[in-house]
C-alpha positions as a printed Julia matrix, in Angstrom:
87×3 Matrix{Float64}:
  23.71  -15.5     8.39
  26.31  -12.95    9.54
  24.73  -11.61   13.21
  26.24   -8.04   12.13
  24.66   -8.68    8.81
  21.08   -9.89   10.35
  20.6    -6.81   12.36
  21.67   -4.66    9.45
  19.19   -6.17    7.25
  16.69   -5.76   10.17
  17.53   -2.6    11.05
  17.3    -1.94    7.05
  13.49   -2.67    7.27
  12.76   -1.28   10.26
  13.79    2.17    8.73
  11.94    1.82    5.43
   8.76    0.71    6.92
   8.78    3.62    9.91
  10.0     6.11    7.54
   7.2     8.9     6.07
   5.93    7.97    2.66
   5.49   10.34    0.44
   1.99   10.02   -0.84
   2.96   12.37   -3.78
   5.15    9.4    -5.22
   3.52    6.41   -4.13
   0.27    8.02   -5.98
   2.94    8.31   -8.96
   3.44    4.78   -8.85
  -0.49    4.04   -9.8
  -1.81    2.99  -13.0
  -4.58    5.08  -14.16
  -7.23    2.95  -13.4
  -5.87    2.81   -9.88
  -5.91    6.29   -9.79
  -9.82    6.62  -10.55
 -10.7     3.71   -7.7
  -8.46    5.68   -5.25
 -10.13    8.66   -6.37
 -13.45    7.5    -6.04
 -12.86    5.68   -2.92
 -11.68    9.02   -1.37
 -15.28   10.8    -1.74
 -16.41    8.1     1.2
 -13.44    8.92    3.34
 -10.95    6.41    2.01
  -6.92    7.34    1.92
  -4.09    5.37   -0.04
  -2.2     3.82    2.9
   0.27    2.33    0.79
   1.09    0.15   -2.42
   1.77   -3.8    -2.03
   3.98   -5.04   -4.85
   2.18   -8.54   -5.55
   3.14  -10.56   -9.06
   0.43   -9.47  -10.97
   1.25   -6.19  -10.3
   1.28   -3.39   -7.22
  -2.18   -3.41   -4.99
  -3.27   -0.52   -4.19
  -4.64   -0.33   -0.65
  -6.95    2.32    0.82
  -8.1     2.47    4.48
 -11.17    4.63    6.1
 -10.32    4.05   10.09
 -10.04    0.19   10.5
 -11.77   -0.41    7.38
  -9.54   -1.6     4.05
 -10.11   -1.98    0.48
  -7.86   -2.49   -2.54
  -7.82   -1.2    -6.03
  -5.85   -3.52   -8.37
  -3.72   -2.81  -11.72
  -6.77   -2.74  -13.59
  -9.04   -0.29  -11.39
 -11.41   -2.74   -9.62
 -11.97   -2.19   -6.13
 -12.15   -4.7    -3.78
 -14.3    -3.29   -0.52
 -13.73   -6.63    1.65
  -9.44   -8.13    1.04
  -8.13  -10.83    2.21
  -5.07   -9.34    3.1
  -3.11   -9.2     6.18
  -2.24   -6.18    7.61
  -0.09   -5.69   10.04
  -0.49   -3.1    12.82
């Protein structure tokens, strides 16, 4: 690939992953059973830290502190993922 192009398309990620979400539209972006594990979730301290697009649908993921959980298309939470997050 293009070296111009490479850091472009680097440069390209960088930006989207340091830029502010906007929790207003990634909360648009749930189903409604997301919503309700979000929203339930949130009562112990939980916050949507952002939406992973996966095949079966986008994964919800909600984090008190260090601690994770995920709410899939259907609603159910999962308190301990196996997903990798990086820091």
């Amino acid at each position: 690939m293009n070296h111009a192009l490479t850091e472009s398309v680097d440069t390209t990620v960088q930006e989207r992953r340091r830029s502010a979400f906007d929790s207003k539209e990634w909360w648009q972006r749930l189903s409604m059973d997301q919503k309700f594990g979000v929203y339930q979730l949130s009562k112990f301290g939980f916050e949507l830290a952002f939406i992973r697009n996966q095949a079966h649908g986008p994964l919800a993921v909600v984090r008190r502190n260090r601690d994770y959980a995920t709410v899939d298309q259907l609603g159910d939470v999962d308190l301990s993922p196996s997903i990798q997050i990086r820091d």
